[in-house]
C-alpha positions as protocol buffer text, in pm:
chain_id: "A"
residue {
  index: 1
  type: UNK
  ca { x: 6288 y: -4350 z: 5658 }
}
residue {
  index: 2
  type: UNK
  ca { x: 5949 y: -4500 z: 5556 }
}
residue {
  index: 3
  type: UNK
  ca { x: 5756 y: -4282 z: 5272 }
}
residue {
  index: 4
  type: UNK
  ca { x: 5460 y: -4110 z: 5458 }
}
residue {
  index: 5
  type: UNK
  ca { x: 5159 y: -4124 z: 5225 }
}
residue {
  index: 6
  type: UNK
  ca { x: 4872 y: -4009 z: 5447 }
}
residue {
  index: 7
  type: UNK
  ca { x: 4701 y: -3715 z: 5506 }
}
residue {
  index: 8
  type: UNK
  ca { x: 4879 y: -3387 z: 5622 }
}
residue {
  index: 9
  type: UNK
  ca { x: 4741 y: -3261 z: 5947 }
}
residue {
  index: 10
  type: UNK
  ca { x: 4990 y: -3002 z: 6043 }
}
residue {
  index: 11
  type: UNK
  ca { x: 4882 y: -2643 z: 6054 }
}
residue {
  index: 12
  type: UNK
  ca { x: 4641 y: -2482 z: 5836 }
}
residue {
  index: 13
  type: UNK
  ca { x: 4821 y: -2279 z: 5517 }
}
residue {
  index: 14
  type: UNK
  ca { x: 4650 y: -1914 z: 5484 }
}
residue {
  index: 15
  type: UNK
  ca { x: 4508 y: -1848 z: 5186 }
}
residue {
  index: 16
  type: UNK
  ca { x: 4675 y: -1611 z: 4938 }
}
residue {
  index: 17
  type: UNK
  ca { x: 4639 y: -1239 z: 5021 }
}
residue {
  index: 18
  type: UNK
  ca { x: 4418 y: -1059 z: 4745 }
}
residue {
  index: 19
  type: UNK
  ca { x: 4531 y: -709 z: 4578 }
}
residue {
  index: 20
  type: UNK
  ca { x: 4243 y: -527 z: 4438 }
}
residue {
  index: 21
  type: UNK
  ca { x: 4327 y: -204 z: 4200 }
}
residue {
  index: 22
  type: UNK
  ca { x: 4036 y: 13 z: 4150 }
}
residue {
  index: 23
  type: UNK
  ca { x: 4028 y: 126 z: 3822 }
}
residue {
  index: 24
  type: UNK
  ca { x: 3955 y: 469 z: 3746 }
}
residue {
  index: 25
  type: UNK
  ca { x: 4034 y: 667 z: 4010 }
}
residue {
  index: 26
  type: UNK
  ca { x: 4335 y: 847 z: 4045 }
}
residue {
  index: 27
  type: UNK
  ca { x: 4540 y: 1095 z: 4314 }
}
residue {
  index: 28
  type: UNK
  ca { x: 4314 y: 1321 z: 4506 }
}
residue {
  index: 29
  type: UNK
  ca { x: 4286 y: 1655 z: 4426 }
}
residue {
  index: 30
  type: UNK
  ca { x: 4224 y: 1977 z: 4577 }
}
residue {
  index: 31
  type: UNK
  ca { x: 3955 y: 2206 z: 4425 }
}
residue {
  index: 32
  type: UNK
  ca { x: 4101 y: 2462 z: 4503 }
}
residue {
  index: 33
  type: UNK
  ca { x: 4439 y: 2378 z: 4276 }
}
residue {
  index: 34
  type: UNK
  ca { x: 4244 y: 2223 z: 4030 }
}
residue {
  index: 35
  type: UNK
  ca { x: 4045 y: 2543 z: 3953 }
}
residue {
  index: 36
  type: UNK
  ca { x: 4349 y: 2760 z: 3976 }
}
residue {
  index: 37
  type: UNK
  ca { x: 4544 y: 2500 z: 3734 }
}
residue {
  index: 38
  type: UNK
  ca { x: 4300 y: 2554 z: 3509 }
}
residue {
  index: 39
  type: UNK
  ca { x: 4235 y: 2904 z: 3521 }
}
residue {
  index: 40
  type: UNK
  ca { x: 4629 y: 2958 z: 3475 }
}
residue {
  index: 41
  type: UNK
  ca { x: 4639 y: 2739 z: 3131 }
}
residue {
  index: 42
  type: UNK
  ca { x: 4374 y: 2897 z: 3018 }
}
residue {
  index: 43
  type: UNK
  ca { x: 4529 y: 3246 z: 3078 }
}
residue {
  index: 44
  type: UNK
  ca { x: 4851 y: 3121 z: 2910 }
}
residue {
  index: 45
  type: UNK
  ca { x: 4652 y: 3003 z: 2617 }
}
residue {
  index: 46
  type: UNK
  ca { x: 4485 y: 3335 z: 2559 }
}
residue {
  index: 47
  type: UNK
  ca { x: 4809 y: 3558 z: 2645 }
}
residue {
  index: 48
  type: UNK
  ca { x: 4958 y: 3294 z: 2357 }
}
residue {
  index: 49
  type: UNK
  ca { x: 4657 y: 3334 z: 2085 }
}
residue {
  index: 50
  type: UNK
  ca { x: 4704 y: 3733 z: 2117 }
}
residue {
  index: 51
  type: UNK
  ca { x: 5085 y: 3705 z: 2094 }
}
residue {
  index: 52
  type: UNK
  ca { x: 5016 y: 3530 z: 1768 }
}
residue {
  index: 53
  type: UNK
  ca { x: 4779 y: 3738 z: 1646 }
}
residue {
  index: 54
  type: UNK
  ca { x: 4989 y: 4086 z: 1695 }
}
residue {
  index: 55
  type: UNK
  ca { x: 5256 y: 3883 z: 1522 }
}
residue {
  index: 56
  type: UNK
  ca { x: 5079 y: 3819 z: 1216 }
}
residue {
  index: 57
  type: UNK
  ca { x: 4968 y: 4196 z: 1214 }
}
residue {
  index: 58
  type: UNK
  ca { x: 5284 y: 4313 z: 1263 }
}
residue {
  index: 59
  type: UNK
  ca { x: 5415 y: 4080 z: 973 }
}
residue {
  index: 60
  type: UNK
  ca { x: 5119 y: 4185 z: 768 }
}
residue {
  index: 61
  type: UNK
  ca { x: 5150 y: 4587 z: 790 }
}
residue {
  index: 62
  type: UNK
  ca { x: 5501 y: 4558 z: 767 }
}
residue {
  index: 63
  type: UNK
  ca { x: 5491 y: 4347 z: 459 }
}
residue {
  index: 64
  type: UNK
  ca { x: 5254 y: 4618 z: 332 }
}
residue {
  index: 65
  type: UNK
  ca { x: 5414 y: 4936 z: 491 }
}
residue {
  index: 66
  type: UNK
  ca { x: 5787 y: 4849 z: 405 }
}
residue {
  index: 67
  type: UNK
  ca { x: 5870 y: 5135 z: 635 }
}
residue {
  index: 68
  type: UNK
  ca { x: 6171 y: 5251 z: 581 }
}
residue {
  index: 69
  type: UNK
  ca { x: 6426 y: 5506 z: 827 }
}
residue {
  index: 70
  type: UNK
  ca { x: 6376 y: 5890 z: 768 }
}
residue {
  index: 71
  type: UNK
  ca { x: 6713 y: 6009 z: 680 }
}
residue {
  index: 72
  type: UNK
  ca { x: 6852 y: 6362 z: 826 }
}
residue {
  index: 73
  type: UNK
  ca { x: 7120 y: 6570 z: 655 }
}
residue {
  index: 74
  type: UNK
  ca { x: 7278 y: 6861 z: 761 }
}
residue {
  index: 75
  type: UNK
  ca { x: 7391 y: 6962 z: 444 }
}
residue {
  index: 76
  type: UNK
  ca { x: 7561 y: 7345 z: 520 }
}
residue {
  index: 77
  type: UNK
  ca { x: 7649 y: 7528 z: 808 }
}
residue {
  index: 78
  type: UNK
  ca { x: 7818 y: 7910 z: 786 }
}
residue {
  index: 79
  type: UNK
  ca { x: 7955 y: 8038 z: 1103 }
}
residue {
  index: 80
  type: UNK
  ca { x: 8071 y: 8450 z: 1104 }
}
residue {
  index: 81
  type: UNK
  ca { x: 8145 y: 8485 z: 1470 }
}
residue {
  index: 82
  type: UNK
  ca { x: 8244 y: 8248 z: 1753 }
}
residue {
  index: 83
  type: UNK
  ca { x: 8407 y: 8479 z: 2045 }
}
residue {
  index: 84
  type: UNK
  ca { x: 8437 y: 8373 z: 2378 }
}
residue {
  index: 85
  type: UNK
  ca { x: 8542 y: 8608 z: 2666 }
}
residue {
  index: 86
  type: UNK
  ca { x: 8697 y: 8449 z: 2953 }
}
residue {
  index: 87
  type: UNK
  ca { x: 8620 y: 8741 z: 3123 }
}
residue {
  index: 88
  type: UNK
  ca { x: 8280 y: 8720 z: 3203 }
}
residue {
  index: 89
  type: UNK
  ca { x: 8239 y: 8374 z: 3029 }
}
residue {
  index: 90
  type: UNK
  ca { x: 8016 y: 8464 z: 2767 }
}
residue {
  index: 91
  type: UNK
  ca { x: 8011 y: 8328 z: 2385 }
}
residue {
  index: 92
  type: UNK
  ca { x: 7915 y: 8512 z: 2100 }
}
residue {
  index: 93
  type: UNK
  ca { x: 7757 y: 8330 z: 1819 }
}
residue {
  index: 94
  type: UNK
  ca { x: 7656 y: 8376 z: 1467 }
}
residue {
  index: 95
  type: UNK
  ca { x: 7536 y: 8058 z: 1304 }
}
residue {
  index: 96
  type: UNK
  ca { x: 7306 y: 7936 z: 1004 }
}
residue {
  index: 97
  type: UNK
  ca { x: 7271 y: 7591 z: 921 }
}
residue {
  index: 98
  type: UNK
  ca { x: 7104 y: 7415 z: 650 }
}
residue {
  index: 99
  type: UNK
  ca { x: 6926 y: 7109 z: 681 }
}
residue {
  index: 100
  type: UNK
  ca { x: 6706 y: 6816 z: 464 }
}
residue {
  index: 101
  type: UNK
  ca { x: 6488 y: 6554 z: 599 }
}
residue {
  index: 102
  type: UNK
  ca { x: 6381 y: 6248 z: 373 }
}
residue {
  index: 103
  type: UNK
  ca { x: 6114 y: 6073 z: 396 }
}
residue {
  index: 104
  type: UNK
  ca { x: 6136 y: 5777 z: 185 }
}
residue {
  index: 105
  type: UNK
  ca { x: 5829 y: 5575 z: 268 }
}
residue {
  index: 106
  type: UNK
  ca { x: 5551 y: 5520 z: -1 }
}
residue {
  index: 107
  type: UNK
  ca { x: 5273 y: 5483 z: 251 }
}
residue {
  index: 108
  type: UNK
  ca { x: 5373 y: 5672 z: 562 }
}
residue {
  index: 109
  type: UNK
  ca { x: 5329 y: 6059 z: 626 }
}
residue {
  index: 110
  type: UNK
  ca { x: 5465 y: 6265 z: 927 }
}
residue {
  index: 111
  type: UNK
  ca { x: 5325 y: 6544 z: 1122 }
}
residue {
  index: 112
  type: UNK
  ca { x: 5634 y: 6706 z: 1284 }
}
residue {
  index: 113
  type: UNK
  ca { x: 5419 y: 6890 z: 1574 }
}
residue {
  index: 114
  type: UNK
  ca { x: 5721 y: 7056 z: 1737 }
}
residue {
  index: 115
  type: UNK
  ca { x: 6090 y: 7118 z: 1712 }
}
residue {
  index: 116
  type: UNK
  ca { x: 6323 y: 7227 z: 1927 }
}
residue {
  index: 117
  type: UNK
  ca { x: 6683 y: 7275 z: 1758 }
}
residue {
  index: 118
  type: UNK
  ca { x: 6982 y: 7273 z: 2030 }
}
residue {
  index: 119
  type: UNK
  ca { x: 7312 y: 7378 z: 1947 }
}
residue {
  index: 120
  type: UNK
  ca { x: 7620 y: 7311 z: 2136 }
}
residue {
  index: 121
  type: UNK
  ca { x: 7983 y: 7354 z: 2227 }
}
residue {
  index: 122
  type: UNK
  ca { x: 8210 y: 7092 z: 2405 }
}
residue {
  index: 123
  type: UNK
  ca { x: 7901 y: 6915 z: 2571 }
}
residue {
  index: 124
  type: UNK
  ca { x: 7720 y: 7252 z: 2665 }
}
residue {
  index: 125
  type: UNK
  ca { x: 7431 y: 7421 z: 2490 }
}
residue {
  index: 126
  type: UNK
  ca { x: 7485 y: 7761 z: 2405 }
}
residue {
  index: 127
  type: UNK
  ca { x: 7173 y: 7826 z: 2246 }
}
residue {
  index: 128
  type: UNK
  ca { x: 6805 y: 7656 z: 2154 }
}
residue {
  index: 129
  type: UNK
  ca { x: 6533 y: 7745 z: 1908 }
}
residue {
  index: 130
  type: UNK
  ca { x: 6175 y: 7614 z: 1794 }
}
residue {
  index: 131
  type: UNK
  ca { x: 6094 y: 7578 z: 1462 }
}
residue {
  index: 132
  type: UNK
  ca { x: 5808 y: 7595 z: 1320 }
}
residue {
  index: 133
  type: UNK
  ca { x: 5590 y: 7284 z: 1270 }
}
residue {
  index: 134
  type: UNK
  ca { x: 5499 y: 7125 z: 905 }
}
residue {
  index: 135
  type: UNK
  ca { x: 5365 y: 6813 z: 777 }
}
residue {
  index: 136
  type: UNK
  ca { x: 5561 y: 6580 z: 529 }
}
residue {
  index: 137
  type: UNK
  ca { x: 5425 y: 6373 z: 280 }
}
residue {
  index: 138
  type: UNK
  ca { x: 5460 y: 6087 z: 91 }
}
residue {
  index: 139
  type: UNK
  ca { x: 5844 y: 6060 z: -71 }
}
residue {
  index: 140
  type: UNK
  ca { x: 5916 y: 6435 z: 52 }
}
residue {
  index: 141
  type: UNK
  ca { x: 6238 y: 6614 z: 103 }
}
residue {
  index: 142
  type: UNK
  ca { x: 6159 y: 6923 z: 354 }
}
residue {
  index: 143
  type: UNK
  ca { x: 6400 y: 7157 z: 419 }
}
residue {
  index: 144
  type: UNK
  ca { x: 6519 y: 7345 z: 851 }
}
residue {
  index: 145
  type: UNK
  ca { x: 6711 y: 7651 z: 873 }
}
residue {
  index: 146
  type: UNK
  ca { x: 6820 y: 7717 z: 1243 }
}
residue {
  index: 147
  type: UNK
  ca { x: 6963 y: 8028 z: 1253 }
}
residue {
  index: 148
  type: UNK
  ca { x: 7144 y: 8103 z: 1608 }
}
residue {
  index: 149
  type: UNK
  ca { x: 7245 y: 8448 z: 1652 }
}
residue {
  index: 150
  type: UNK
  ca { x: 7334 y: 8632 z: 2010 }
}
residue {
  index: 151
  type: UNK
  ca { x: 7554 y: 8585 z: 2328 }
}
residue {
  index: 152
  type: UNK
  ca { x: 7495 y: 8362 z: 2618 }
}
residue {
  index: 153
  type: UNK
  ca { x: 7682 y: 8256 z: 2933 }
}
residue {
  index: 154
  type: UNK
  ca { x: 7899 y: 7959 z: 2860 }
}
residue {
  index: 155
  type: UNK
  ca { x: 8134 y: 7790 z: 3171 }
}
residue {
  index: 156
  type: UNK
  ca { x: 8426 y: 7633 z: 2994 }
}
residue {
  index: 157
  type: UNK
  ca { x: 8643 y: 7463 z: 3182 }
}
residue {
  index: 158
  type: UNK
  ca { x: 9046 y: 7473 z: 3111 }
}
residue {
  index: 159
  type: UNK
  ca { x: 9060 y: 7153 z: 2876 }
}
residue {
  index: 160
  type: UNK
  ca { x: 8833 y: 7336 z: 2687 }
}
residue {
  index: 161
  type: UNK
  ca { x: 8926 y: 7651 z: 2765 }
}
residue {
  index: 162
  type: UNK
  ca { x: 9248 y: 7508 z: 2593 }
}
residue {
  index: 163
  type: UNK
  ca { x: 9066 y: 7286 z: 2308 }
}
residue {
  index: 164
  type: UNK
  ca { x: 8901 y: 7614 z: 2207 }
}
residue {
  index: 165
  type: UNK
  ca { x: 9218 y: 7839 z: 2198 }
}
residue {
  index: 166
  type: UNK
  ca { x: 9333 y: 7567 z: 1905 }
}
residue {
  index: 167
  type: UNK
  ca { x: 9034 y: 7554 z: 1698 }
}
residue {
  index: 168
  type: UNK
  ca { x: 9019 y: 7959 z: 1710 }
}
residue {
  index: 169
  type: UNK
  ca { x: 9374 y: 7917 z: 1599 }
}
residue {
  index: 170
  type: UNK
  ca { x: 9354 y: 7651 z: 1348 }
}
residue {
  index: 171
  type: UNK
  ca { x: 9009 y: 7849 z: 1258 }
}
residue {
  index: 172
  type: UNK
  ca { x: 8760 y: 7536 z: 1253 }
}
residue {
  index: 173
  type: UNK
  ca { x: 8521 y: 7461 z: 1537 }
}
residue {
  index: 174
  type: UNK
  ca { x: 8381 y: 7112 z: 1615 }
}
residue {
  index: 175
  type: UNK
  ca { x: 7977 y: 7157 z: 1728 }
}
residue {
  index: 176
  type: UNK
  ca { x: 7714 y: 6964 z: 1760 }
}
residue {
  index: 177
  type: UNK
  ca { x: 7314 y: 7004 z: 1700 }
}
residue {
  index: 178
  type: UNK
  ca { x: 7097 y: 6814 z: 1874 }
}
residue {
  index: 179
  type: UNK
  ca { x: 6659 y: 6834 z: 1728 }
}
residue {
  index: 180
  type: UNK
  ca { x: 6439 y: 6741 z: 1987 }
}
residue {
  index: 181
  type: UNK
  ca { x: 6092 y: 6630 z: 1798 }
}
residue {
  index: 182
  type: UNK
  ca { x: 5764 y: 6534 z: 1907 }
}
residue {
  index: 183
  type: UNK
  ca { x: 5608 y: 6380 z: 1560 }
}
residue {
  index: 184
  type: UNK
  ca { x: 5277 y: 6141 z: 1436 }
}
residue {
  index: 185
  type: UNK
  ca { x: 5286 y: 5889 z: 1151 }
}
residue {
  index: 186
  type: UNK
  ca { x: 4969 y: 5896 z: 981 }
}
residue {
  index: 187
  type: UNK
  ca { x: 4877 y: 5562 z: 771 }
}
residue {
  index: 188
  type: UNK
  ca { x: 4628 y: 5650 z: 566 }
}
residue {
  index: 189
  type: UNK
  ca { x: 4373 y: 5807 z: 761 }
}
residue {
  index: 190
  type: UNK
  ca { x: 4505 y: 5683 z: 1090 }
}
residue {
  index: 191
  type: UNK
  ca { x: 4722 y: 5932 z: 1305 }
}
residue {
  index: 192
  type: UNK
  ca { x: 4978 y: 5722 z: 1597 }
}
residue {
  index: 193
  type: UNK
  ca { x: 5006 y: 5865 z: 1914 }
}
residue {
  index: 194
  type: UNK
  ca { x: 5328 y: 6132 z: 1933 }
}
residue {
  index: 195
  type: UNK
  ca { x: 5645 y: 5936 z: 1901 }
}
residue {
  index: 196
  type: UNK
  ca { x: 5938 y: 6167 z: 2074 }
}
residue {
  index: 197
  type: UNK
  ca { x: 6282 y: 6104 z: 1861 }
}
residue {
  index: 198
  type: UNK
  ca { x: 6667 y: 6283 z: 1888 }
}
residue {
  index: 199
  type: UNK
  ca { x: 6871 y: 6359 z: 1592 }
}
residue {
  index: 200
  type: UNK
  ca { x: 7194 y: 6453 z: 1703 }
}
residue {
  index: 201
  type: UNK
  ca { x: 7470 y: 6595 z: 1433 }
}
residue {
  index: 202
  type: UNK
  ca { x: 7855 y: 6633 z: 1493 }
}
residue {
  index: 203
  type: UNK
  ca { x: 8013 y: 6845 z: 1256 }
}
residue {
  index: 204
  type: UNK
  ca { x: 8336 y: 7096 z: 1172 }
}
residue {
  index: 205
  type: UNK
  ca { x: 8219 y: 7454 z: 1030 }
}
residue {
  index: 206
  type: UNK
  ca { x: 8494 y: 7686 z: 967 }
}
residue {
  index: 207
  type: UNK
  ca { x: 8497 y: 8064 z: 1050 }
}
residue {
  index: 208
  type: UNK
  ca { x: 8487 y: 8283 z: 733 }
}
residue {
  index: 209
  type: UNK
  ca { x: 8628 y: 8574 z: 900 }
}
residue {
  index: 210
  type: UNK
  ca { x: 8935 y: 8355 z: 951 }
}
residue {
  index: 211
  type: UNK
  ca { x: 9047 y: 8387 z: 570 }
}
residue {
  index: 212
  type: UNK
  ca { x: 9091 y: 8013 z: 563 }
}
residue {
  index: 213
  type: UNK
  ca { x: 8873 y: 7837 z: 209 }
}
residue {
  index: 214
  type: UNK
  ca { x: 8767 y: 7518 z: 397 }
}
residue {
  index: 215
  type: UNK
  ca { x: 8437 y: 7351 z: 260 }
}
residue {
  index: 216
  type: UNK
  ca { x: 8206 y: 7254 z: 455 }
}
residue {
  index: 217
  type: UNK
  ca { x: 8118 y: 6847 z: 451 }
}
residue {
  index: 218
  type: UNK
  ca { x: 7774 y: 6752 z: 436 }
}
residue {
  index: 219
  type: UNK
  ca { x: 7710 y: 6567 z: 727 }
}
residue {
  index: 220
  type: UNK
  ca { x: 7443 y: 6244 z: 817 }
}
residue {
  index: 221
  type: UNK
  ca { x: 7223 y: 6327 z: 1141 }
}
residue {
  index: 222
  type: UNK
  ca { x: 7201 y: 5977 z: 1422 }
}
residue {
  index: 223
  type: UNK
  ca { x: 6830 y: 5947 z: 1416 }
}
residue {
  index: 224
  type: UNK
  ca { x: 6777 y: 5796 z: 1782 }
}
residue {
  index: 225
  type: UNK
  ca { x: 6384 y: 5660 z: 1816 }
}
């Protein structure tokens, strides 16, 4: 085959297509999310900033506080009568306690502004009293003596009908008290709002009239905030 070394004249080659990229503009966006993307990071910033900032107050009064828990002791309890007439389902009480209440902060004062002492049998309350309301200072041991005296109606079931058969025999009872507070911490010369804690107590107190010498233990208090 000869070597052809003329001009082509076939069809016309197209040139090259041409990409252009526009520079600085990206994906569309709707005002509407834009605004509302940016009004969302900005809440999340400020929600953030405060988060910090109560943290580093917290840290701050704690570090200068150094609150520590109040501690509650019931430290005696007498009990002279404990009856109870399956008859007409009342109990007849006569019951003193002694309690102390420690505050062991350096800084931190308490206004106890009402107390309501509960004592009960098996689960039931037989009886409630207020006491009277005090302050307590700085590093201050104060002192509650509930005294329960009376009869009320009591609905034992038989399990306890039955569990209180054996402590009358064995002449120990197993009670509980239960303080219902409403108290304010004041920091200087700033009072908190009220702050409602429980303090429960479970403990044995023996019957004098049963002839039996059996001390009484002194007891710690659950302090539930």
């Amino acid at each position: 085959m000869s070597n052809l070394n003329g001009a082509y004249y076939g069809p016309s080659i197209p040139p090259p297509s041409k990409s252009y990229h526009r520079h600085g503009r990206g994906s569309s966006c709707n005002p509407c999310s834009c605004l509302f993307g940016c009004l969302c990071n900005c809440i999340f910033q400020i929600i953030f900033t405060i988060l910090i900032v109560l943290g580093v107050i917290a840290l701050v009064l704690w570090l200068v506080l150094r609150p520590n828990k109040v501690n509650f002791y019931l430290t005696n309890a007498t009990l002279t009568q404990f009856d109870y007439s399956t008859t007409n389902n009342t109990l007849y009480y006569d019951l003193a306690l002694n309690m102390t209440i420690r505050n062991p902060n350096k800084r931190i004062g308490i206004y106890y502004d009402s107390i309501e002492a509960r004592a009960m049998y098996q689960g039931q309350r037989f009886v409630s009293q207020n006491l009277e309301r005090f302050y307590q200072g700085h590093k201050n041991t104060s002192y509650l003596h509930p005294v329960f005296k009376g009869q009320n109606l009591v609905l034992l079931g038989d399990r306890e009908k039955t569990n209180y058969n054996n402590e009358k025999n064995l002449g120990i009872y197993e009670m509980e008290m239960k303080l219902y507070m409403r108290i304010r911490l004041k920091i200087g010369w700033i009072k908190t709002h009220k702050i409602k804690p429980k303090i429960e107590c479970d403990f044995k107190v023996p019957l004098e009239s049963s002839g039996r010498s059996v001390n009484f233990e002194e007891t710690r208090c659950h302090l539930d905030w």
